[in-house]
C-alpha positions as CSV (number, residue, x, y, z in Angstrom):
1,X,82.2,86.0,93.4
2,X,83.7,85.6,96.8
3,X,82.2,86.9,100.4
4,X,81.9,90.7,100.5
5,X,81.3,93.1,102.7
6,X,78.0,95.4,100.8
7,X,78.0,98.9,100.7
8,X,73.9,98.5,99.8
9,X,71.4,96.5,99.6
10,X,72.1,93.1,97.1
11,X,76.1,94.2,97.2
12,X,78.4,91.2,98.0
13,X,75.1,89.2,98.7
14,X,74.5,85.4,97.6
15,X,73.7,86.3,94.2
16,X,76.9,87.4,93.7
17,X,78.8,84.9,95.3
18,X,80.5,81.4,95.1
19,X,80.1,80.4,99.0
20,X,82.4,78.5,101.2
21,X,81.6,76.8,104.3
22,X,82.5,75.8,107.6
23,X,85.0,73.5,107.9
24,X,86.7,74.4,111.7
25,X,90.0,75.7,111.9
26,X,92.2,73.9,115.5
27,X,95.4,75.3,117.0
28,X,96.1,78.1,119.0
29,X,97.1,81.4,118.1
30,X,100.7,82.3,117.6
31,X,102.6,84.8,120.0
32,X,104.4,86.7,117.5
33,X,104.1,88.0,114.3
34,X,105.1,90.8,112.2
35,X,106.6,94.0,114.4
36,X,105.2,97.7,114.3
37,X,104.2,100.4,116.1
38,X,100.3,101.1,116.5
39,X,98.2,100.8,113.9
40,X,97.5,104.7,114.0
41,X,101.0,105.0,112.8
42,X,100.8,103.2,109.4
43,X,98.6,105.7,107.9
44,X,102.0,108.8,108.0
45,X,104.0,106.5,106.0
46,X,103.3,107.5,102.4
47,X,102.7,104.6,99.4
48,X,106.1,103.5,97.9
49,X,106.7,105.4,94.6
50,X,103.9,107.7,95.0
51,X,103.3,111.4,95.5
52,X,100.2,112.1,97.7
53,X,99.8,115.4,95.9
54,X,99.3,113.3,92.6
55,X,97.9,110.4,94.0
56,X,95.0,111.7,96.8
57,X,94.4,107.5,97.4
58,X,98.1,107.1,98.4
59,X,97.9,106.9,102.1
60,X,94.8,104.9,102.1
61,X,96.6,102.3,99.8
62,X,99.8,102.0,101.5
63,X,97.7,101.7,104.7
64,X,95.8,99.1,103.1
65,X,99.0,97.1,101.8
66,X,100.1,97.0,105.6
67,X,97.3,95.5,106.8
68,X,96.7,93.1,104.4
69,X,100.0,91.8,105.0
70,X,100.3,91.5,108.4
71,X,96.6,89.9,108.3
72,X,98.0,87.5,105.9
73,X,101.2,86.6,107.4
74,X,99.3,86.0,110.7
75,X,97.5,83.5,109.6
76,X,100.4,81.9,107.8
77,X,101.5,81.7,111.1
78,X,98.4,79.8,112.4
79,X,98.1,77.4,109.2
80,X,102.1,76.5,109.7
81,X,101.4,75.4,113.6
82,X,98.9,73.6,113.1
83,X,100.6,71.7,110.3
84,X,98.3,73.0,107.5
85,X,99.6,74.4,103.6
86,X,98.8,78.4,103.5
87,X,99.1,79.6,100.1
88,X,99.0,83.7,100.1
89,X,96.3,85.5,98.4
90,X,96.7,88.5,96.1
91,X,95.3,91.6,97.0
92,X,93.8,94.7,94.4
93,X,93.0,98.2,95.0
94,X,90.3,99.8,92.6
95,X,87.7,102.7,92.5
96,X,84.5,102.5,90.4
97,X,85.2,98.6,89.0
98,X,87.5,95.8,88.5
99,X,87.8,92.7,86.6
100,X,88.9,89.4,88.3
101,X,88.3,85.7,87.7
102,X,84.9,86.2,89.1
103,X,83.7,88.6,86.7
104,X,83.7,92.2,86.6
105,X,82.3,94.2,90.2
106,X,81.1,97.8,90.3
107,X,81.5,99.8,93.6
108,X,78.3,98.6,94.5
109,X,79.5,95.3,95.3
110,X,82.0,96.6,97.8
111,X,85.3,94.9,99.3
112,X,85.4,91.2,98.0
113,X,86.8,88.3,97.9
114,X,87.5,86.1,95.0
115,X,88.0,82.2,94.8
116,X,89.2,81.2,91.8
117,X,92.1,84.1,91.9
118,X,92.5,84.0,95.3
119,X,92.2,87.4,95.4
120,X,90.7,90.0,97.7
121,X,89.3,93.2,95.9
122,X,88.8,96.7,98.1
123,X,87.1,99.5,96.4
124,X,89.1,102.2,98.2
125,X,85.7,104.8,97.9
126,X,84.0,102.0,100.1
127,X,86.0,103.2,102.9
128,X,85.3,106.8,102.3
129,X,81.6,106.0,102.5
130,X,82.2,103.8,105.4
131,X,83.0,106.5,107.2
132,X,80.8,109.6,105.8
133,X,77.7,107.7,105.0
134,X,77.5,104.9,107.6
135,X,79.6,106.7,110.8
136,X,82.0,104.4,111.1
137,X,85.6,106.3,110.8
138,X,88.9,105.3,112.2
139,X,91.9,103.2,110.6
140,X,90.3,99.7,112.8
141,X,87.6,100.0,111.3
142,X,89.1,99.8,107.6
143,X,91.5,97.1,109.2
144,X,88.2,94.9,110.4
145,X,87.1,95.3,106.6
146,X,90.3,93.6,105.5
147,X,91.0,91.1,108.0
148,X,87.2,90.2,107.2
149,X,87.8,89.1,103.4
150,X,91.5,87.7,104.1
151,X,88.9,85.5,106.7
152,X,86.8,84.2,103.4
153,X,90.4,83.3,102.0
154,X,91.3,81.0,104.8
155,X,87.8,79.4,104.9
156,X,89.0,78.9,100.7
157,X,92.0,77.4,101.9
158,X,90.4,74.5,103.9
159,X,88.9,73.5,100.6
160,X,85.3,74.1,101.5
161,X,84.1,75.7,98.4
162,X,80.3,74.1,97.0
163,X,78.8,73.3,100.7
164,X,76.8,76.3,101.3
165,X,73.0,75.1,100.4
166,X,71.0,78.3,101.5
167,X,70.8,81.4,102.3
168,X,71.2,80.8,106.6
169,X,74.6,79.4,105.4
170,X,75.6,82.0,103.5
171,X,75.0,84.4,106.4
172,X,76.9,82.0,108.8
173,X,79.4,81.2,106.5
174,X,79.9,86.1,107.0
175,X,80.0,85.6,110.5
176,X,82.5,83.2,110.7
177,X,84.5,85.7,108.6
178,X,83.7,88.1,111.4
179,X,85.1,86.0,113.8
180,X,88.4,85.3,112.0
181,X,88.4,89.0,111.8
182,X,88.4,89.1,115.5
183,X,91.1,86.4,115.8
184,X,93.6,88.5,113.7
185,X,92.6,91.8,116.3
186,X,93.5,89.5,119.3
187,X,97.3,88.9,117.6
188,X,97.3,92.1,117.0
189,X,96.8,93.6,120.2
190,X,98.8,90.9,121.7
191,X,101.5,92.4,119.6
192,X,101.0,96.1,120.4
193,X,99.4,97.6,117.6
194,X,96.1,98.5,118.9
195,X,95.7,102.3,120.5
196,X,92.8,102.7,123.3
197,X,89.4,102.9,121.1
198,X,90.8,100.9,118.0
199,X,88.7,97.8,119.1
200,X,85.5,100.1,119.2
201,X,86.2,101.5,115.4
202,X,85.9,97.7,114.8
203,X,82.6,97.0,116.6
204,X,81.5,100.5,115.0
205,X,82.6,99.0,111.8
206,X,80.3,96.0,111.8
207,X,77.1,97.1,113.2
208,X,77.8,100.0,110.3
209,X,77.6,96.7,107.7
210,X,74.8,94.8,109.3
211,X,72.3,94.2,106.7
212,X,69.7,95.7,109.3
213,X,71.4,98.7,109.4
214,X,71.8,99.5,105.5
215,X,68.7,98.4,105.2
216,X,67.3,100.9,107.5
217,X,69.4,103.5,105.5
218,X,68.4,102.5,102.0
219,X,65.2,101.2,101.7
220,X,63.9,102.7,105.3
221,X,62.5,99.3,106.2
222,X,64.1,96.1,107.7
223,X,63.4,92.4,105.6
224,X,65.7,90.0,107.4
225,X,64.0,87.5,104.7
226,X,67.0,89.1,102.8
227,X,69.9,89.2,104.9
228,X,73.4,88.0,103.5
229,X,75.5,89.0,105.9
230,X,73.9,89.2,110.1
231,X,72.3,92.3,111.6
232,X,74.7,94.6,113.4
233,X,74.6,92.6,116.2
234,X,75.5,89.2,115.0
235,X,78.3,90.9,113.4
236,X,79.5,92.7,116.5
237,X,78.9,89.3,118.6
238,X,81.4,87.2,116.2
239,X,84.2,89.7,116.1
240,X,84.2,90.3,119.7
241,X,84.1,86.5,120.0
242,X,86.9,86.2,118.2
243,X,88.6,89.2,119.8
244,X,88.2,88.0,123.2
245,X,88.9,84.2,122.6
246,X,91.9,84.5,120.0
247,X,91.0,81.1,118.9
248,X,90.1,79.9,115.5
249,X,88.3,77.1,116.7
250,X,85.9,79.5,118.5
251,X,84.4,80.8,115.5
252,X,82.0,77.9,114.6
253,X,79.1,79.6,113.4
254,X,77.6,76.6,112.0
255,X,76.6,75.2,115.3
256,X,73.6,76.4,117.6
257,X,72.1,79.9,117.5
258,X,73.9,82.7,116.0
């Protein structure tokens, strides 16, 4: 199965996953994009052909549908200028488990991406216990979870699958995720969809998924000797990198210290 984000210890880790790699994206950013208002105003709008009363999930999924989209069509965006052939990936909402071309996934795996489907997978209870089990509430930090996985579907798109040999690469190959993350937050802000305190949902976001931190939480000890992902700090480091630089080409993880 593709990167993940875990909601516990082992979830979206390597022995779930089929790993991509570093292969570094050039070009600049692009100035426009899709148009909106902040992102605090996509969560009013209710899902297309849904009744809220019937459906409790609908505003998360419409919410999540936005996102996605305008995370996707961004870098679309970047692959076009920089002369590059973007094919889209699918996204699916589930609860509880799913089914893809990666095999089945419990909610323990968490948000996902997959491959061979090109598909990214978000448990929508992973963001309920994002923000009541791990603190970190807000809609940024749900749009940092998806920018994260459409991330592991352009490092797919580069056609980098089969390089990761270990474990360190595995975690890099998270943190460059992290970063693309980031680069999508600096188009968006360009483009005025960020309120005051959105960028700090994000950073609350990723220390939240630092393997230190549910480590700490779950097992009430730290082993970095089974990290998948970065401690909370690596993860906060790469999006702000990417945040503050705007640049693909910034988020080289596989180079020097992380």
């Amino acid at each position: 199965m593709g990167g993940g984000i875990p909601i516990g210890v082992g979830g979206g880790g390597l022995g779930l996953v089929l790993l991509l790699v570093i292969a570094l994206l050039t070009g600049n950013v692009p100035g426009g994009g899709s148009s909106g208002g902040p992102l605090d105003a996509f969560p009013t709008v209710q899902a297309t052909g849904t009744n809220p009363v019937e459906d409790p999930d609908a505003t998360l999924k419409d919410f999540s549908d936005r996102v996605f989209t305008d995370v996707d069509n961004t870098w679309a965006q970047i692959f076009q200028q920089t002369g590059k052939t973007y094919n889209h990936p699918r996204l699916v909402l589930f609860t509880q488990g799913t089914q893809s071309a990666c095999g089945g996934a419990s909610s323990a795996v968490g948000p996902h991406y997959c491959p061979p489907d090109q598909t990214v997978y978000l448990d929508l209870a992973f963001f309920r216990e994002l923000r009541d089990r791990f603190g970190a509430s807000g809609d940024f930090a749900h749009a940092y979870v998806i920018a994260h996985e459409v991330g592991h579907h352009v490092q797919n798109e580069l056609g980098i699958m089969d390089r990761v040999k270990n474990r360190e690469d595995g975690i890099r190959l998270e943190l460059q995720a992290d970063c693309l993350a980031g680069v999508w937050g600096y188009t968006a802000e360009k483009r005025g969809l960020l309120d005051p305190g959105d960028t700090r949902e994000a950073l609350d976001a990723a220390a939240a998924v630092g393997d230190d931190r549910i480590q700490q939480q779950t097992q009430g000890r730290v082993t970095p000797e089974n990290w998948t992902h970065g401690s909370s700090e690596q993860r906060m480091k790469w999006f702000t990198r990417g945040m503050n630089k705007g640049d693909p080409a910034a988020c080289d993880t596989f180079s020097g210290e992380i």
